[in-house]
Each structure stands twice: as structure tokens, then as C-alpha cells.
N, C-alpha and C positions, 0 to 999 in steps of 0.2 A: 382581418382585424379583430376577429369572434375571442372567446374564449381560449385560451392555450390549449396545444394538442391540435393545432389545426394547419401544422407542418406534416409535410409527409415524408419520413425519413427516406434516405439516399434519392431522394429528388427534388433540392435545397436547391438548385438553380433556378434563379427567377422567382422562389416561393421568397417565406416570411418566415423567421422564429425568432422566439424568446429568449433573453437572455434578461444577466444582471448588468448594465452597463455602471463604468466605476467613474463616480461625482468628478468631471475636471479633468477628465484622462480618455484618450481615441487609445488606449491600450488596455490590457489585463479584461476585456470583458468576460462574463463566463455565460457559458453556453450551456440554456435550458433542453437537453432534447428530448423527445416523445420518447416515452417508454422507458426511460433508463434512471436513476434514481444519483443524486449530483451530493456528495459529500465535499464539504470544507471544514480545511482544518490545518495543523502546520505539520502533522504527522505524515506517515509514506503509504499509507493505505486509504487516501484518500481521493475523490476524482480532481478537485483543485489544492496544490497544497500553497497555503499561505506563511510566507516567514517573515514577520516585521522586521525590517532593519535598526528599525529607534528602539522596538521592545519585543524580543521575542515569543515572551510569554503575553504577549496582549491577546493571541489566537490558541487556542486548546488546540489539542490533537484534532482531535474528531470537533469540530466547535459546533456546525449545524450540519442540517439535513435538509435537501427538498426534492419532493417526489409528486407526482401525478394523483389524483385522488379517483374514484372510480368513474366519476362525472367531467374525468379530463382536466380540474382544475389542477394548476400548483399550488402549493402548500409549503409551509417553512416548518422547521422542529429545533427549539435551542436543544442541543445533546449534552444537557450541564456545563454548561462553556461557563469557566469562573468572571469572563468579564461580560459576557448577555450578549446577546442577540437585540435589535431594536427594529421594532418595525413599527416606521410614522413616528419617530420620536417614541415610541412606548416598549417598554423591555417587556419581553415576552416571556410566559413562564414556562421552567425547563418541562421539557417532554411533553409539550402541548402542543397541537397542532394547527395552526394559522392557516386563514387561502390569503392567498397573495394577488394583486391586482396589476393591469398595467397602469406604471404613470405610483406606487410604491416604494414610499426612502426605507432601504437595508441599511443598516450600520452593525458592522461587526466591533466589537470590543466599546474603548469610552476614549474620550479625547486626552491625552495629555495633559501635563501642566502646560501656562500660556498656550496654546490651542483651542479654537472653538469648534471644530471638527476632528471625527476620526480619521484616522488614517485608513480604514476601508468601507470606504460609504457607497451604495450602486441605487441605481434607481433600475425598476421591472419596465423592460420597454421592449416592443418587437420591433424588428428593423428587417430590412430589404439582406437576403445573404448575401448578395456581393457588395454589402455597405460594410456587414456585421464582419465579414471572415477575415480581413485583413487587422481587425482587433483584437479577436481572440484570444485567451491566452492560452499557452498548452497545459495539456492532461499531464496527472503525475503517474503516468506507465511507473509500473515497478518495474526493476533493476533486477527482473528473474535470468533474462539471459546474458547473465556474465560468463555463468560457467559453463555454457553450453557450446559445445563444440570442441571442446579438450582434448578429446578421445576421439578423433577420425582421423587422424592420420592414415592408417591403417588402411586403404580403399580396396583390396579386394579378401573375399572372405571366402571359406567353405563352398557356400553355392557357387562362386564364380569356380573354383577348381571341378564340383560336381555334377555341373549344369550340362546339358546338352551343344555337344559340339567343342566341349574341353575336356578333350581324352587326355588325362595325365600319365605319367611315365607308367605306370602299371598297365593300360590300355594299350599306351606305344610297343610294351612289350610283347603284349599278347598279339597282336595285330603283325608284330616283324614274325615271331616264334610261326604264325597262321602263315605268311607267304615262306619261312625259309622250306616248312614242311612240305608245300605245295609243289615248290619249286626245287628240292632239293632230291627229287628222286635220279639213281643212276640207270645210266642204260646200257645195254647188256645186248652180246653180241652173241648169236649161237654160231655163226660159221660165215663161209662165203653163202653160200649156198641162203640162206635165210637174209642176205644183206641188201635183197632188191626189197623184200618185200617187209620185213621188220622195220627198217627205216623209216616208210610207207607212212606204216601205222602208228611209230612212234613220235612223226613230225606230225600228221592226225590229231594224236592225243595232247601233243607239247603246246601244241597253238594254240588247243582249246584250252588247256590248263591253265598259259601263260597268259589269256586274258585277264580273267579272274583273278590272277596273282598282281597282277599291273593296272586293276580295278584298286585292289587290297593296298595294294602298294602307294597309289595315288590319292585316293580317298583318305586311308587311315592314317596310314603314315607322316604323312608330309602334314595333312593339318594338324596330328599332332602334335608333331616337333614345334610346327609355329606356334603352335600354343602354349608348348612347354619352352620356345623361346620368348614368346614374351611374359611368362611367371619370372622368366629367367632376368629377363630385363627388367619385371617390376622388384623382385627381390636384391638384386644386387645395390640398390639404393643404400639397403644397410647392412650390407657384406661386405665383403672384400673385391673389388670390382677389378681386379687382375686375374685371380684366379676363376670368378664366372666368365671374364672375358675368353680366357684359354678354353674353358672347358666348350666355351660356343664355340669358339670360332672351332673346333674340333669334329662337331657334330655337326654343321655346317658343311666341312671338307669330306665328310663320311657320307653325307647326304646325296652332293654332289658325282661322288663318285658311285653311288647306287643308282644311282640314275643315270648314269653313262654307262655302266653294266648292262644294265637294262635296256637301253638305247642299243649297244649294242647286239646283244644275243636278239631282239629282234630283228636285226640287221640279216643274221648268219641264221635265223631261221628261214628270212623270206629269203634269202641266199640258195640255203638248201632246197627249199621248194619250186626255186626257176628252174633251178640243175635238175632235180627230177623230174619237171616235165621237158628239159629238153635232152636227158638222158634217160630214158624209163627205161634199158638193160644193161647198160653199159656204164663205164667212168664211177664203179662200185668204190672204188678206192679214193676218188674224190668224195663222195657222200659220207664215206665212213669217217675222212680226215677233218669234215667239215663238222660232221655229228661228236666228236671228238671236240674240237675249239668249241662248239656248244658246250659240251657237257664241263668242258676246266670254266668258261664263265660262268655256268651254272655255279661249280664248287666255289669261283672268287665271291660271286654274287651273295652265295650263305655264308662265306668267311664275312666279309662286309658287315652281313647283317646281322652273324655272333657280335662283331665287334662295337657294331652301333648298339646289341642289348644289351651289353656290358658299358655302355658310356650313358645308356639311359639310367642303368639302373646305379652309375656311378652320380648322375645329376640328381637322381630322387634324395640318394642322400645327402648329398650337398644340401637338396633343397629344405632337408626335413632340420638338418645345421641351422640353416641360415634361419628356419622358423622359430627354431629355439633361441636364434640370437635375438631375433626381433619379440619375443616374446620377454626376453630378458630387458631388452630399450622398452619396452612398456612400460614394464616396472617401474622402472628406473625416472619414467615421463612421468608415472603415477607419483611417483613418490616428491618428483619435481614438482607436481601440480599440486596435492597436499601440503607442500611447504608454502607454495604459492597461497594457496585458499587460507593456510593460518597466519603467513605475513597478511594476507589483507584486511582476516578478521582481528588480528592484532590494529589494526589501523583502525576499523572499524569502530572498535572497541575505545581507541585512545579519542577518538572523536566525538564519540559519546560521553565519556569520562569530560570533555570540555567540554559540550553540549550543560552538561550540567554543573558543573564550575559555572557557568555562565547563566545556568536556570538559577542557582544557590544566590549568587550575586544580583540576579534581579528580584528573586525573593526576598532578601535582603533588603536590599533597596524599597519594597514595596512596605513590608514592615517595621521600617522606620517611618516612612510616610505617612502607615497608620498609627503608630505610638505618635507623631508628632499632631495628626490627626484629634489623638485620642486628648492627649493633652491640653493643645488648643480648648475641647469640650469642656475636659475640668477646668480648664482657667474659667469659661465662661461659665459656666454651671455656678464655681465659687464668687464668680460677680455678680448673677442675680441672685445668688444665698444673702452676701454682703447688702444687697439692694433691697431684700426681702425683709432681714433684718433692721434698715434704717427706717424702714417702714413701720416696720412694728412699732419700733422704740419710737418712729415720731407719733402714731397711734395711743401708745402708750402714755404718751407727755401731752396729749390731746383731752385722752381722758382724765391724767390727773391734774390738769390746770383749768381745761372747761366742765369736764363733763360731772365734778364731784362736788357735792355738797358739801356748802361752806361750816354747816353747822355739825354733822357728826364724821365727815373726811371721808365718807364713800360714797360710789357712785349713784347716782341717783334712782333713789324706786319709788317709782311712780310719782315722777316729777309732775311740781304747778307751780306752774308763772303767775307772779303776784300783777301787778296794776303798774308797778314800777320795770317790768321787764325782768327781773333777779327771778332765778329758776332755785327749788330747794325740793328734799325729800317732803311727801306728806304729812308725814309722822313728825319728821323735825319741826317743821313750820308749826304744824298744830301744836307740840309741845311748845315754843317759842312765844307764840299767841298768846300761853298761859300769863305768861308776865308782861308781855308787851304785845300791844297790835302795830309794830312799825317794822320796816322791812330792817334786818340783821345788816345791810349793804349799806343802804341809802340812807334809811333812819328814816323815810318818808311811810306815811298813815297806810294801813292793807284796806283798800279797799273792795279788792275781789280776788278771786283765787282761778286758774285755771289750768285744767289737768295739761299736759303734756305727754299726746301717745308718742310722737315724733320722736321725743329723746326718750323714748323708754323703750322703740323698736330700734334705735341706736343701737344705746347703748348694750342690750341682752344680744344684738349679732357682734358686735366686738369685743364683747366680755366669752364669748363661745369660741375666740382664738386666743386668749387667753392663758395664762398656766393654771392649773387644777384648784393650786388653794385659792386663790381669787374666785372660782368660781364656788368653790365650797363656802366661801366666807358668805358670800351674797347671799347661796340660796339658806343660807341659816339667818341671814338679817329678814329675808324677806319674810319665813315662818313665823318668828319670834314677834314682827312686826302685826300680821295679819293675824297672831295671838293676842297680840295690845288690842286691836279693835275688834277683835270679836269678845272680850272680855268686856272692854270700854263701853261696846252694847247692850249685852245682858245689864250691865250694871245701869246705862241710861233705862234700858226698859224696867229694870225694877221697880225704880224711884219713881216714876211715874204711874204706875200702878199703885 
């Protein structure tokens, strides 16, 4: 239950891991594993790829990242994803890196309109693997082996012709050429008289020769041929398989009758050998007739075997033909397979071309959303201008109906409230006083005066949002004024001096 990273990879039976399980869904969970670094995004080079169905573009290519930190925890990275990363309700900032916890709300991209949720929201949870794996969702494996395997038709190659134990036709030949020589010496009669004991020595030496030749014969030979008949069988696939047929079945009938040759002349050697030991002086004329039909099967035996070097060395060509024909069907497959790889990059291509038809159009879409967005702001914007405005002006009709002196029509400085409540400038009242002590309003007796700080810190904060010449006209009333009494004084202190 610890910290993540406390899975042990490929022994997930019975254990516990991490994942992002998705809000309201036993499907698409994505799978946290140790060690390996989990990209999401709707691109193809990613470990999950995500394509919205309602909004394509709601998931970035590459959208986020999470990876292991050195202390084993997970961590999350927005990878500049234009619609954010949220983790706990809170949008994460690009290329900054989070730990993530279990019992953590992920939310990819923002809700819809009418929706109160996104559409790919997970919570961080470890679960039991045989709860977890039936949810899963799968890896987006790239699509590398499409083209792989094209080119093997072709199954056997060089080594197989070169290899040990495939003697091809230039081997067969040398190997018949080694038994015709062995085998093809004549033998040679000096007289009667020499015919007991020549014989003797020359069935002697024939037996021992003819093993070795029927060694040569057996060994080299014959597995050859089988070997160059089954080149012969695997080439005819894309040749002409009447004329390989003839040419086997030929070499086949050549094979067999070398080998009843053989068959034989062993026959007529252990022949001759019974007869000389049960004629050791005599019946010279039967050993001679016998040594005789030896030596013509001998000569059939090397005609046989010219014939069979002459069919092998007729099959090498053939075979080197038929190489060159399958050399040409390659081509021909390559060039098949090339139109193949461009039709499908043409497809490729056309589906991208509407990939973004289809990105244009939700771009589209998105920036009207914000111009109407935007608009909506200005409308609002130009209704609390309009609000600010009424404001003013009722301000403004505040000050010029309460806030202004009745006697020289500006606002007041350094107001005082008479005894009767009527508020007037200073200066005014006091000039007023000169002719009369009764309030300008009421017409009732002045019998006390008092300053007013209250509407004089008013009025100076609302006369400070104000337009300029209002504020300039004051501050010249108030100089020209606080000139009257400082003049008014010098002149009281004169006189009294």
C-alpha cells in the first residue's frame, strides 16, 4: 500500500499497482509501471493515445508526461497541452513537475459546454492485478511492422547451395569425372600363357579399386543429385515445371541405371573369383569371357557416367536460367511492393489532409467561441462604463444641488453650519454678515458659526474625479480667498496698533 514503485515487474500475479483509473468507467484504465516513463496524448508516439470523439483537439499530441522520480514517487508534467493538465481541480503549470498521490482527481483538457465534467477524468489508485488487468486499456505499439516481411519469399540462399553436405552440380561433377577415372581403366591381355596368372592380379586390384569407387559413388554421388534435386524442386516454383520435370525425371533414369551397372559388375567380379578358385589352371577361356563382360560394363558404366556429366552440367544451366528468372520476379515484386508502400502513403496522406480539415473546423469553431467570448466582455465592460458614468453624473448633480454654495455658486471651502443647519462658504458668510446677520436661506438671526471638516473632506475626494478645469477653478478660489484673509489680518492688526 507504500509509496509507488512497490510493484515488481513481471511478477504482477497476486501483487498490487498503479494505475490512473477513469471517473465512472471499469474500462480505459492506464497502467502505471515501474521503471518506464507513460506519455499521453492523441499523437502515435505515444504510450496511451487518447482521441475524443465529441472534440479532437481537447488532447494535444504529446498532452502530459509521468515518470518515477528518484525516490520512486510518480510525478505528472503538462507538456504545453493547449487545454491543461488539472490536478485536484488546480491547472498545473506547463513543464513543471508534480508528485501525484494515491486517492488524486487528473482531469485532462476542460468540460464542455452544458457539462460539468470532462470527458477524461482518472483518479491515482493501486488495485489488486487480477481486479486491475481486465480494465486496462491498450498501448499504442506503433505500426513499424507493416512492411516487414515483403522480401522473404525467396527461402533458400548462397549458404544453403554452399553449406556443407550440398554439393552442387560442379561437385557432382567432379566426384562422377573421380569414379569414371578410377573405374575406367582397360585391361590388357599378354597371351595365353600369362591368362592364369594376369587375371589373378587384375581381379586383386579391381576389387580393391572398385570399393573405393562404390564408396565415391554412394557417398558423393547420389547425395548430391538429391540435393540438386531438391534445388531442383525448390526452383521450379517459378520456372517452367514441365521442362524441370523432364530434365528430373531423366536424371533419375541415369541414376538408376548406374546403379544396376554397378550392381552388376559386382555380380561378375565375385563371379570370376568363385571360378578361379574352383578352376585355379584350367577353364582359362571362361575367365577371359567373363573378364571381357567385366570390362564392356566397365565402358557402359563411364558411358552412363559421361552422360549423367553432361545432364548435370545441362541442369547447372538450367538452374543458373531459372536464377536469373527469379531474380527478374523480384524486381518485378519490388516494384509491386513500392507501388504498394506509395498507394498507402497516398492514403496516408489523404487522411491527414482530413485529420486537419477536421482540426481547421474545430479551430474554427473554437474561435468563434472566443470572439463571442470576447464580445459578451465588451458588452459587459460597456455596461459598467455606462454604470460608471451614471454615477458620476448623479455625483455630479449631488454636488451641484447640495454640495454648492448658495451665495457665490461653488462648492464649498471650508464650509460652516450656521445655528439654523444652512451650510455656506467662509468667506461668503462672512462677506454677507457685512450687511446682514440673518441666514441668506431662512432669514433667521446667525447666532453661531460652525466649521464643517465632514463636507470639506467630501467634497476635495470628489472634486479629485472631477474634470481639470473644476479642479483648477477651486484651487484658484481657494488662493485668492486665503489672500482676502491674510490681507483682512495685517489690516485688522494695524488698526489696532
Amino acid at each position: 500500500m507504500g509509496e509507488p514503485g512497490s510493484l515488481v515487474t513481471g511478477d504482477r500475479a497476486g501483487g498490487r499497482s498503479w494505475c490512473l483509473r477513469r471517473v465512472g468507467m471499469d474500462a480505459e484504465w492506464l497502467l502505471l509501471e515501474d521503471g518506464n516513463e507513460v506519455t499521453i496524448g492523441r499523437g502515435f508516439g505515444v504510450t496511451y493515445q487518447l482521441v475524443s470523439k465529441i472534440c479532437p483537439l481537447m488532447i494535444s499530441r504529446n498532452h502530459c508526461v509521468l515518470k518515477q522520480n528518484v525516490e520512486g514517487q510518480w510525478t505528472i508534467m503538462d507538456n504545453k497541452s493547449l487545454n491543461g493538465v488539472w490536478l485536484n481541480r488546480q491547472r498545473l503549470e506547463p513543464l513543471n513537475v508534480y508528485s501525484i498521490h494515491k486517492g488524486d482527481h487528473i482531469q485532462l483538457g476542460v468540460p464542455l459546454e452544458n457539462k460539468e465534467n470532462a470527458e477524461y477524468e482518472y483518479e491515482v489508485t493501486e488495485e489488486e492485478w487480477d481486479r486491475m488487468y481486465p480494465c486496462l486499456a491498450p498501448k499504442n505499439d506503433q505500426m513499424t511492422g507493416k512492411n516487414k516481411g515483403l522480401r522473404t519469399k525467396r527461402k533458400f540462399s548462397l549458404d544453403e547451395l554452399e553449406g556443407p553436405g550440398a554439393e552442387g552440380p560442379s561437385n557432382l561433377k567432379s566426384k562422377i569425372s573421380k569414379v569414371s577415372c578410377e573405374s575406367g581403366q582397360p585391361v590388357k591381355s599378354h597371351g595365353k600363357g600369362e591368362v592364369a596368372s594376369q587375371p589373378s592380379e587384375y581381379l586383386d586390384l579391381k576389387l580393391t579399386s572398385l570399393e573405393p569407387s562404390e564408396k565415391a559413388t554412394e557417398v558423393h554421388v547420389y547425395p548430391g543429385s538429391t540435393k540438386v534435386i531438391e534445388l531442383h524442386h525448390k526452383k521450379q516454383k517459378a520456372s517452367n515445371p514441365s521442362a524441370s520435370h523432364s530434365s528430373l525425371a531423366l536424371f533419375r533414369v541415369t541414376m538408376s541405371r548406374i546403379l544396376k551397372l554397378k550392381t552388376q559388375m559386382q555380380e561378375k567380379q565375385v563371379a570370376v573369383l568363385n571360378v578361379k578358385k574352383q578352376t585355379q589352371k584350367g577353364n582359362s577361356k571362361k575367365i577371359v569371357k567373363m573378364e571381357q563382360e567385366l570390362q564392356d560394363l566397365q565402358s557402359q558404366l563411364c558411358a552412363e557416367q559421361a552422360q549423367q556429366q553432361a545432364r548435370v552440367e545441362q541442369l547447372e544451366k538450367t538452374f543458373q536460367e531459372e536464377e536469373q528468372h527469379l531474380q527478374d520476379l523480384e524486381k518485378e515484386q519490388g516494384e509491386e511492393d513500392l507501388k504498394q508502400q506509395l498507394a498507402q502513403a497516398l492514403q496516408e496522406h489523404r487522411a491527414l489532409m482530413e485529420e486537419l480539415n477536421r482540426s481547421k473546423k474545430d479551430f474554427e469553431a473554437i474561435i468563434q467561441a472566443k470572439n463571442k467570448e470576447l464580445e459578451q466582455t465588451k458588452e459587459e465592460k460597456e455596461k459598467v462604463q455606462a454604470q460608471k458614468e451614471e454615477v458620476l453624473s448623479h455625483v455630479n448633480d449631488v454636488l451641484e444641488n447640495e454640495l454648492q454654495c448658495i451665495i457665490c455658486s461653488e462648492y464649498f471651502i471650508e464650509a460652516v453650519t450656521l445655528n439654523c443647519a444652512h451650510s455656506f462658504c467662509s468667506y461668503c458668510i462672512s462677506e454677507w454678515m457685512k450687511r446682514k446677520v440673518e441666514c441668506p436661506i431662512c432669514r433667521k438671526d446667525i447666532k453661531s458659526q460652525t466649521h464643517s471638516l465632514v463636507l470639506d473632506n467630501c467634497i476635495n475626494k470628489m472634486v479629485d474625479n472631477l474634470s481639470s478645469e473644476v479642479k483648477e477653478r477651486r484651487i484658484v478660489l481657494i488662493r485668492e480667498r486665503k489672500e482676502y484673509h491674510r490681507i483682512r489680518y495685517i489690516t485688522i492688526e494695524a488698526s489696532l496698533h
